[in-house]
Backbone as a printed PyTorch tensor [residue, N CA C, xyz], in Angstrom:
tensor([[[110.4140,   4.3400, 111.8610],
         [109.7380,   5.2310, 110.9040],
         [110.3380,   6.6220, 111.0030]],

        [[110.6380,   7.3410, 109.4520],
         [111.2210,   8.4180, 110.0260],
         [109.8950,   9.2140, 109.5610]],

        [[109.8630,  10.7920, 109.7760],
         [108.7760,  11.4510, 109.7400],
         [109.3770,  13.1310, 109.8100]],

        [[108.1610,  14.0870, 109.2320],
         [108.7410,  15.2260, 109.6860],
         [107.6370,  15.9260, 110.7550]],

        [[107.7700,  16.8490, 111.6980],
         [107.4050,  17.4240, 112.4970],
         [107.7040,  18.9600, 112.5560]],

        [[106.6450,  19.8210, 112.3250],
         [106.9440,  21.0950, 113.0150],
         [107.5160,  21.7480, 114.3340]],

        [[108.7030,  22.1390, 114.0440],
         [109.7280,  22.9340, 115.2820],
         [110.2600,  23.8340, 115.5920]],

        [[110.9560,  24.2470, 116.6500],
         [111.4360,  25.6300, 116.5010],
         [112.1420,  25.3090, 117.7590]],

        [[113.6360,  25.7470, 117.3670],
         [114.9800,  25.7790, 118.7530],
         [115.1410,  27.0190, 119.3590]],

        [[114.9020,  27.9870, 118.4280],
         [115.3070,  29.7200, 119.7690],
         [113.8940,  30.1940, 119.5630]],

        [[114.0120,  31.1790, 120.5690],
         [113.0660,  32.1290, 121.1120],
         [113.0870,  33.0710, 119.5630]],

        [[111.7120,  33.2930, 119.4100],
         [111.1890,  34.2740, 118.4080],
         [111.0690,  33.2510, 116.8110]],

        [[111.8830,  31.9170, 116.5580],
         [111.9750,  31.4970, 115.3440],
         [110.7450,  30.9790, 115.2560]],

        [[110.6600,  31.0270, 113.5300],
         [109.2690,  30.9360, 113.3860],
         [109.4560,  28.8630, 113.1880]],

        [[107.9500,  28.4480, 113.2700],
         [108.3940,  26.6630, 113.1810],
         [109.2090,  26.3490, 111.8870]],

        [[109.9640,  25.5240, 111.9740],
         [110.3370,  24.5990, 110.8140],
         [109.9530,  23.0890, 110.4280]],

        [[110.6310,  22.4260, 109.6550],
         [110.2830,  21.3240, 110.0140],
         [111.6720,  20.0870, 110.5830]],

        [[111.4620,  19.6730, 111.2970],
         [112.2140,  18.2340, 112.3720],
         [112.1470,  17.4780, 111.4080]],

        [[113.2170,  16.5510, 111.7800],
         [113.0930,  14.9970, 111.6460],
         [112.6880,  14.1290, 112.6690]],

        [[112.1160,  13.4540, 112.5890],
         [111.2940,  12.5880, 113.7540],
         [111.5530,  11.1950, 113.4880]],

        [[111.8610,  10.1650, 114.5810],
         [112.2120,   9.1480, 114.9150],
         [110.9610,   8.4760, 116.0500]],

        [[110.2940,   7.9280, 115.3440],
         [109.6330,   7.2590, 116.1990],
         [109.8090,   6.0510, 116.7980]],

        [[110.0300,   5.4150, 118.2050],
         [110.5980,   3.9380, 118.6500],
         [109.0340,   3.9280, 119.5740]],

        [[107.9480,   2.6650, 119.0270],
         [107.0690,   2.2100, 120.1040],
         [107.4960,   1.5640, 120.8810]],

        [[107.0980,   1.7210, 122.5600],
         [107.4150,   1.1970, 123.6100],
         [106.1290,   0.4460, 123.7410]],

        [[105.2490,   0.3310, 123.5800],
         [104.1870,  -0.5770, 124.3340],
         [102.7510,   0.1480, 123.4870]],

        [[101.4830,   0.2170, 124.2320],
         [100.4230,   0.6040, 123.2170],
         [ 99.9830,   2.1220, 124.1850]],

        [[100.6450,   2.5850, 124.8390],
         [100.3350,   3.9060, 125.0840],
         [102.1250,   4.2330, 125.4240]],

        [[103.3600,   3.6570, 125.1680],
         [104.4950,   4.5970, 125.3040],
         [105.2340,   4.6140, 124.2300]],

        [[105.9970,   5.9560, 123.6440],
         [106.7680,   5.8990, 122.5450],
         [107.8650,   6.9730, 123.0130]],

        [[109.0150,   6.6770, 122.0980],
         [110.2280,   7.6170, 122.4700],
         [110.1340,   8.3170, 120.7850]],

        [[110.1090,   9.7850, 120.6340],
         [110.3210,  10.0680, 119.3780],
         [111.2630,  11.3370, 119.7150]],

        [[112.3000,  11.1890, 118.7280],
         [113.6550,  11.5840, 119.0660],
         [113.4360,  12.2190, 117.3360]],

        [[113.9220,  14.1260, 117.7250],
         [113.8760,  14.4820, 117.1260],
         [115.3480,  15.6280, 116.8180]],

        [[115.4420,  15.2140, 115.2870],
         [116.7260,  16.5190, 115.1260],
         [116.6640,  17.7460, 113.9070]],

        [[117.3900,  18.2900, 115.3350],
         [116.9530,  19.7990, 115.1440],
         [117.8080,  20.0120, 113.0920]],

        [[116.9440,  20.6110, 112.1760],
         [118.1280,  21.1720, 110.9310],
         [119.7430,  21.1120, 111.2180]],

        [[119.9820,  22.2610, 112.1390],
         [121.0220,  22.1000, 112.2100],
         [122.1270,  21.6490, 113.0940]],

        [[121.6720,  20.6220, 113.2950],
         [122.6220,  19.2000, 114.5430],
         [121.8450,  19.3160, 115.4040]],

        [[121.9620,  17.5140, 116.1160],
         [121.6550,  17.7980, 117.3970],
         [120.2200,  17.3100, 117.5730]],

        [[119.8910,  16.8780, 118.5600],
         [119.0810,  15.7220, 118.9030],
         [118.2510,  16.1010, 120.1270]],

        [[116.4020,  15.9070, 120.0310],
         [115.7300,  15.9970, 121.4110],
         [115.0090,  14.8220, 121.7690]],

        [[115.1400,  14.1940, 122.4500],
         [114.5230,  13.2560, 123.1530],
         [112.7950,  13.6340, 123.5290]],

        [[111.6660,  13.1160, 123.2520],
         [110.8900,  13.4630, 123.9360],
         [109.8700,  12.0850, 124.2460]],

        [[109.3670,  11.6090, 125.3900],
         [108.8810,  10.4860, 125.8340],
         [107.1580,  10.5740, 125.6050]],

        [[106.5230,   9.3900, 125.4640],
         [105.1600,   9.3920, 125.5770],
         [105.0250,   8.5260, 126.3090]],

        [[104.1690,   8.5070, 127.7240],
         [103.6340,   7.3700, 128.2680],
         [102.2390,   7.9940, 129.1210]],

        [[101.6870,   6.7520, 128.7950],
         [ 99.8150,   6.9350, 128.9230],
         [ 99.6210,   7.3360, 127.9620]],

        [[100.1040,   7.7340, 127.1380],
         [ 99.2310,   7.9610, 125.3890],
         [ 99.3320,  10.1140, 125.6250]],

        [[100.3340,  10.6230, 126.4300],
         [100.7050,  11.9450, 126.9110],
         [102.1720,  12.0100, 126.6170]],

        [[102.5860,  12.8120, 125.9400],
         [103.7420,  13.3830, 126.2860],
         [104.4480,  13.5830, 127.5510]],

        [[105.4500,  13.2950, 128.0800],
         [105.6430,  12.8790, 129.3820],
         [106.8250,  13.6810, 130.5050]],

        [[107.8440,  13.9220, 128.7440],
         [109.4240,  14.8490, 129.3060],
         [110.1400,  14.5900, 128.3700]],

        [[111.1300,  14.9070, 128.3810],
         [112.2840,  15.0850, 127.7210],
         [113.9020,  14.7160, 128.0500]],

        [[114.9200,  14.3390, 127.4100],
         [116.1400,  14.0370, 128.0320],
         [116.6090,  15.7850, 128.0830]],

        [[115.8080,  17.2360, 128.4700],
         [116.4880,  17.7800, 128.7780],
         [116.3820,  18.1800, 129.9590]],

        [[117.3940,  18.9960, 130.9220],
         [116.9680,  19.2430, 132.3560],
         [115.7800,  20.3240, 132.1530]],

        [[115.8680,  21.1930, 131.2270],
         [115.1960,  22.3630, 131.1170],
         [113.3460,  21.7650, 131.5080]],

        [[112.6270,  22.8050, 132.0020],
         [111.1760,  22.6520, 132.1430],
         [110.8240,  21.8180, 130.9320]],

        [[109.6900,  20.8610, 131.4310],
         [108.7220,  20.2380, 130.0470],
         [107.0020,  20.6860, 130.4020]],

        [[106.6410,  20.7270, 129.3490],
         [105.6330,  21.1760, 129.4410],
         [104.5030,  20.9480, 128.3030]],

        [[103.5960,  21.2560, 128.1030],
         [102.4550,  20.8580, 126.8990],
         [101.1000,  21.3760, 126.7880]],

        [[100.5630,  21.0460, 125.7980],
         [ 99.3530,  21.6670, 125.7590],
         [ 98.4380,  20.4480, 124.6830]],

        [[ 97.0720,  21.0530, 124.6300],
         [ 96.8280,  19.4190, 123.5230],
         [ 95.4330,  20.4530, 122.8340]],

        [[ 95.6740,  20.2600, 121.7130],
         [ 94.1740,  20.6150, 120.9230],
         [ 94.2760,  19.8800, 120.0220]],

        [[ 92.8460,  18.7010, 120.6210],
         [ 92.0050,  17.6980, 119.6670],
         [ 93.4180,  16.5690, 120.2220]],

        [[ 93.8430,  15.7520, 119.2420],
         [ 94.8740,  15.0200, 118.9240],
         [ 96.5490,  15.5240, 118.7610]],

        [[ 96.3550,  17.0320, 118.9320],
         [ 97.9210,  17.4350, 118.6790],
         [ 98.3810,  17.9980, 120.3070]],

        [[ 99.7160,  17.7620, 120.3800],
         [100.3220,  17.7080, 121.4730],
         [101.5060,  19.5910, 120.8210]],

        [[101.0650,  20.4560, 121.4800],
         [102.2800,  21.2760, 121.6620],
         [103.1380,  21.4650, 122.5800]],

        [[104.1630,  20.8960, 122.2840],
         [105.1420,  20.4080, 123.2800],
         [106.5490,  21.7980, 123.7430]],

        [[106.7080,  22.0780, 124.6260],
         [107.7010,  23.1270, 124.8910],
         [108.1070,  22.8490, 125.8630]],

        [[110.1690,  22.7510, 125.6590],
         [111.3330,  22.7070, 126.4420],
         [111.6150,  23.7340, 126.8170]],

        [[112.2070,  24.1120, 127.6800],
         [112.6920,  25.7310, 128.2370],
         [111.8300,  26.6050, 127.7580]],

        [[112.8020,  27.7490, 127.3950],
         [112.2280,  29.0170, 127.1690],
         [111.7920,  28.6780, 125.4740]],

        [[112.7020,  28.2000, 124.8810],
         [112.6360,  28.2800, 123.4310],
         [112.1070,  27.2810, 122.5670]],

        [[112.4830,  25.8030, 123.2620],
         [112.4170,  24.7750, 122.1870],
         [110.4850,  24.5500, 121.9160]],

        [[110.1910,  24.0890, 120.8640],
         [108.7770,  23.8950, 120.2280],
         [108.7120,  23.0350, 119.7060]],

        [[107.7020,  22.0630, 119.9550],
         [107.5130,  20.6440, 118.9530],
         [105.6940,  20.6820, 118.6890]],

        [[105.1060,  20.1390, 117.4330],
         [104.2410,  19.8900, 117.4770],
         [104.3140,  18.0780, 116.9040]],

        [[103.5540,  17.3790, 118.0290],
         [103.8690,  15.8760, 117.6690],
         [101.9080,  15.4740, 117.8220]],

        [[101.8740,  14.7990, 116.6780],
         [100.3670,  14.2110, 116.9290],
         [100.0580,  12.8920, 117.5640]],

        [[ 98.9900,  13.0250, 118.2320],
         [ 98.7780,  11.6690, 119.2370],
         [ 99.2780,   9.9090, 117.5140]],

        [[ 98.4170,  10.3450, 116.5270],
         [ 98.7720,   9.5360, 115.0980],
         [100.5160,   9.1300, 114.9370]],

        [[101.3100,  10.1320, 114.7790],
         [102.8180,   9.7070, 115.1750],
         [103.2330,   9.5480, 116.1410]],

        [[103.1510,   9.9010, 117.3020],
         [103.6270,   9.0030, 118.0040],
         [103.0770,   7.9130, 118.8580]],

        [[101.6990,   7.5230, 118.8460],
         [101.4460,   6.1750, 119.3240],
         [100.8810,   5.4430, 118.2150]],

        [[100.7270,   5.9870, 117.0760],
         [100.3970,   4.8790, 115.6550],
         [ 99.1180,   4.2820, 116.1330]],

        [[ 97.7180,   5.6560, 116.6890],
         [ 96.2760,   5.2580, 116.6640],
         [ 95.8650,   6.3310, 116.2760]]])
């Protein structure tokens, strides 16, 4: 399924919107792999029905209000992914 998602790659940009790739792993894990406008690809994992990490070395981290997951890589990167896309409940 492809999908779009609110994002943001540097420090200070305001969100845009992603392309989102959702792959279910099981009934609480999913891989949704997202690319950035302009090139370039983020990995981000769900397991337990949580956001989990990322294929980057940089810090992972999150936050959750209600059903939405705000997801932040390093200093800059921003994802907002809903519990609805990526575990399809």
């Amino acid at each position: 399924a492809g999908t779009g998602i609110p994002c943001a790659r540097y420090v200070g940009q305001p969100m845009t919107l992603c392309k989102a790739r959702i792959e279910h792993k099981g009934a609480d894990k999913a891989d949704v792999t997202v690319t950035w406008p302009d090139g370039g690809t983020r990995l981000i994992s769900f397991y337990g029905g949580l956001p989990a990490g990322s294929d980057s070395p940089d810090e992972f981290r999150f936050t959750r209000e209600g059903s939405l997951n705000m997801i932040r890589v390093g200093v800059s990167e921003r994802f907002e992914i809903t519990d609805q896309l990526a575990l399809g409940n």
